[in-house]
N, C-alpha and C positions, 0 to 999 in steps of 0.2 A: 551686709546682710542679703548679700545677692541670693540668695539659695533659704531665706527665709528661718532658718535654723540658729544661726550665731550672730550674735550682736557684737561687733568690736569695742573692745573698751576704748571707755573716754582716754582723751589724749590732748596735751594744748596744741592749739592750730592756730595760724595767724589767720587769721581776718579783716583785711585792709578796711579802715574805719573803723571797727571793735576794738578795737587794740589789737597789739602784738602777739600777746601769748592768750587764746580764749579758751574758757574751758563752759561756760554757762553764756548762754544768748537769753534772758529771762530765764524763765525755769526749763529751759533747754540742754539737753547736755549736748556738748558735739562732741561729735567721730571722727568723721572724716571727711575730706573734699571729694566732690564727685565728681565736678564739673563747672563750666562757664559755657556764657553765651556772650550776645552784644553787650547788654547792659548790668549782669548780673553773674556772682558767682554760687552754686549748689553744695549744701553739705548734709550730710547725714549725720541728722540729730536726734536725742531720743528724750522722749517726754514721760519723765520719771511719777506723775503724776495719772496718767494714763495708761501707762505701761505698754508704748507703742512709741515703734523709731518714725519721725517724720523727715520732711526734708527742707532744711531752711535755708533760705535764697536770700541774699543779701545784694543791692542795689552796688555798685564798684565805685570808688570813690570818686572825683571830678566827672560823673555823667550829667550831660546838661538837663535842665529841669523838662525839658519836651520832654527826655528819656525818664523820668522819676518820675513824670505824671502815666507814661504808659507802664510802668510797673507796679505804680497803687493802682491804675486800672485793673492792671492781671490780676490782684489783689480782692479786689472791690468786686466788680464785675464777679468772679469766681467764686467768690463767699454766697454769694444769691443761689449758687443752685444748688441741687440736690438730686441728682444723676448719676446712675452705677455707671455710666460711661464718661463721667465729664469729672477731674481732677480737685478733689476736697479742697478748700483750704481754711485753713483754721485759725489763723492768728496776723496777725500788721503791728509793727512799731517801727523804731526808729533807736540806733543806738544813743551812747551816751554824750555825744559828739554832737547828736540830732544831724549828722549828714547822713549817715549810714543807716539806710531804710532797709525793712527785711519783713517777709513773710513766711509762714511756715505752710505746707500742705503737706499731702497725704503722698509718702514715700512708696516710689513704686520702682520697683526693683524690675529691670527688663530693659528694653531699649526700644530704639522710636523707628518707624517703619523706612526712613531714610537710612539710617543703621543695614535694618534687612535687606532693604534693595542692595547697595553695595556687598554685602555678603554675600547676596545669591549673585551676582555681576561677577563677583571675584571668581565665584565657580564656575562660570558661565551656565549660572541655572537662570528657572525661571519660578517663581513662587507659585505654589499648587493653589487651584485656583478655588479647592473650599477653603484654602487657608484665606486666600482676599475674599471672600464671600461673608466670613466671619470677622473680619476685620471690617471690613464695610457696612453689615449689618450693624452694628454696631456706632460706629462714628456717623451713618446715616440719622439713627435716632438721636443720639445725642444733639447732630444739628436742629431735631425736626424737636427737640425738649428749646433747645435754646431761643428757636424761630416763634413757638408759640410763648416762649418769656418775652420777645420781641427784641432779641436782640440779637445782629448782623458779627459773625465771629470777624470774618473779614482777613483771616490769615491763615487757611484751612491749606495744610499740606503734610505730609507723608512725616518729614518733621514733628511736627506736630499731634501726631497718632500714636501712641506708646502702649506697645504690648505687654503686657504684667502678667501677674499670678494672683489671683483671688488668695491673701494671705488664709483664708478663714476654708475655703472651698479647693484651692488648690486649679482653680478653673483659670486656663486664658482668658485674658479680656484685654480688650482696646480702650484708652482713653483719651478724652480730646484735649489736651492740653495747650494755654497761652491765650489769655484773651487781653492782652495785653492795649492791639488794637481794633477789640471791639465795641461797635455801632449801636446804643439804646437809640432807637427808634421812636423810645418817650422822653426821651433826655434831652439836655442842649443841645444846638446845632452845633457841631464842630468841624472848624474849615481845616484840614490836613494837604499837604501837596501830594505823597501817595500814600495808601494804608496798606499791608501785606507784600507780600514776598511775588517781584515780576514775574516767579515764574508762573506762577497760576492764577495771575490775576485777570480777573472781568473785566470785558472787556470797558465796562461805563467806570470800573475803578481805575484806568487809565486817563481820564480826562477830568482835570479840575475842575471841582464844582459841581459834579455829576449826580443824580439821585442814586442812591444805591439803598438796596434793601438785599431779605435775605435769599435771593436768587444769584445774588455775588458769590454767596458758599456754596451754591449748586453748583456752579461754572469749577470752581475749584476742586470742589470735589471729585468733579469729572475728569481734569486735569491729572490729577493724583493719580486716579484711578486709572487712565492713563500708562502713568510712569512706573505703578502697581506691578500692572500686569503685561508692561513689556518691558521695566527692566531700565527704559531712557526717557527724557524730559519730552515734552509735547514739542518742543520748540529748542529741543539740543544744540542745533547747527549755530544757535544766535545766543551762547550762552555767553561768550567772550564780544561779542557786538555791544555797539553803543546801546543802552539802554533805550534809547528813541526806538528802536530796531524790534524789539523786544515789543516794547509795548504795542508798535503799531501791528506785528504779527497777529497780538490776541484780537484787533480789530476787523484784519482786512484776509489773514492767513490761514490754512488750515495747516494741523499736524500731519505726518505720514500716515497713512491710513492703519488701523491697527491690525487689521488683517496680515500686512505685511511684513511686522514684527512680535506676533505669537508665534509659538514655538511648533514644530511641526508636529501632526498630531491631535492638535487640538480639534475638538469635533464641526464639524462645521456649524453647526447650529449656533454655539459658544461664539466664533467667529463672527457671524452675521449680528448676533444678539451683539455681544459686547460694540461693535461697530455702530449700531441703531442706541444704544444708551451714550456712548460717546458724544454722538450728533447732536442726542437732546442734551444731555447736560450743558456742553459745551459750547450751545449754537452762539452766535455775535448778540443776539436778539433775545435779551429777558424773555420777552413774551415767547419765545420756543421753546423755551428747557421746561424742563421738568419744572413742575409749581410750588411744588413740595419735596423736602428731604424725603419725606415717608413716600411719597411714589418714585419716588427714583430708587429706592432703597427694593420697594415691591417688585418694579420692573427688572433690576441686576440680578435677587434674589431667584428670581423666575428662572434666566438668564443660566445664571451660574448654577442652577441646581441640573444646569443636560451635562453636564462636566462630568 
């Protein structure tokens, strides 16, 4: 239903732990496979009772329990908001087996902004920069809804941002999806060795133990944005490096300047702005970034509108 118009009919699909041949996940009907990740596989399901296709994500079979507790997280965690930017999700069980956990949320037809970058890479483009303006607006608030819920997403990357179609409106939008391993700030204390993806990790979420709050997703965000709007990772050079490597970069290293890898052309205003929001998002030092999703969002916004 990529194009919003046709729904494929049902068909049995194997689903490792549902059994062999599945046609019904509860009152689910499946489609088709979409996709996988580390822990889980995606299908397109449609919920004959609502009369809307969703997307139900089933946990893969032998994942060890670390990895089950972070996908009822995604689960849990994700069911609490209520955010036109941030990923529905509607339902949690567990199959007949009770190994085979699965959730269902809100089907979004489009692809994730690591998707685009490689697209526009392959042409040796560079993504227009009211398209990143509206995509960052965007994922900005969602972070600044989640920070005042008080909760640390902790794994904020380009991955993670999924461009759709307002099925009802027909309007682009961005979503932040996976909170897989996100931080309640009101919750237990939970001891983790690292949470999110090294490439855009803060630099305090590289050190065991560390306090982290939601200034972690600033630094990320920055990162992203970043990789956005030039196309390569902050820390490219060190992407096959020991992981030690990596993380000590986000402490002690800075990225190439961004000036140096926009596209020519660019106004210089753009240049210097995007350069000066970089700084702040990204600095070593919580206390220098940006304080808020919402002001970093105002100052880009600012930014990106001499484009």
């Amino acid at each position: 239903m990529l194009d919003g118009q046709t729904r494929p009919q049902a068909s049995r699909i194997e689903i490792p732990g549902l059994g062999s041949e599945v046609h019904h996940v509860k009152r689910y009907e499946v489609r088709r496979f979409l996709g996988e990740g580390g822990m889980g596989r995606v299908y397109q399901a449609y919920d004959p009772v609502l009369l809307r296709d969703v997307a139900l994500k089933v946990v893969k079979p032998g994942i060890p329990e670390t990895e089950r507790r972070r996908f009822r997280r995604e689960a849990i965690v994700g069911a609490r908001f209520c955010y036109p930017s941030i990923a529905r999700i509607f339902d949690l069980g567990v199959g007949q087996d009770s190994e085979a956990e699965w959730f269902t949320m809100e089907y979004l037809p489009g692809t994730d902004m690591a998707a685009v970058i490689d697209r526009a890479d392959a042409r040796g483009a560079h993504l227009p920069l009211t398209a990143v303006a509206d995509v960052f607006r965007q994922v900005l608030a969602a972070l600044q809804y989640c920070h005042d819920c008080r909760i640390v997403h902790r794994d904020v990357k380009p991955a993670n941002m999924f461009v759709t179609r307002d099925p009802n409106t027909r309007f682009m939008t961005t979503k932040l999806l996976d909170f897989g391993v996100a931080l309640d700030l009101d919750g237990p204390t939970m001891t983790e060795v690292l949470c999110g993806d090294p490439n855009y990790m803060a630099p305090e979420q590289t050190r065991f133990g560390a306090d982290v709050d939601h200034r972690a997703d600033i630094y990320a965000a920055g990162m992203s944005l970043y990789e956005v709007v030039t196309g390569r990772l902050p820390f490219e050079e060190l992407v096959d490096a020991p992981l030690a490597e990596l993380l000590r970069a986000h402490r002690e290293s800075e990225p190439l300047p961004v000036n140096l890898l926009l596209p020519p052309g660019t106004p210089a205003p753009v240049v210097h702005g995007l350069g000066r929001v970089l700084a702040r998002a990204c600095a070593k030092d919580p206390g220098d970034r940006f304080q808020s999703a919402l002001e970093m969002q105002e100052v880009l916004l600012s930014v990106l509108s001499l484009a």
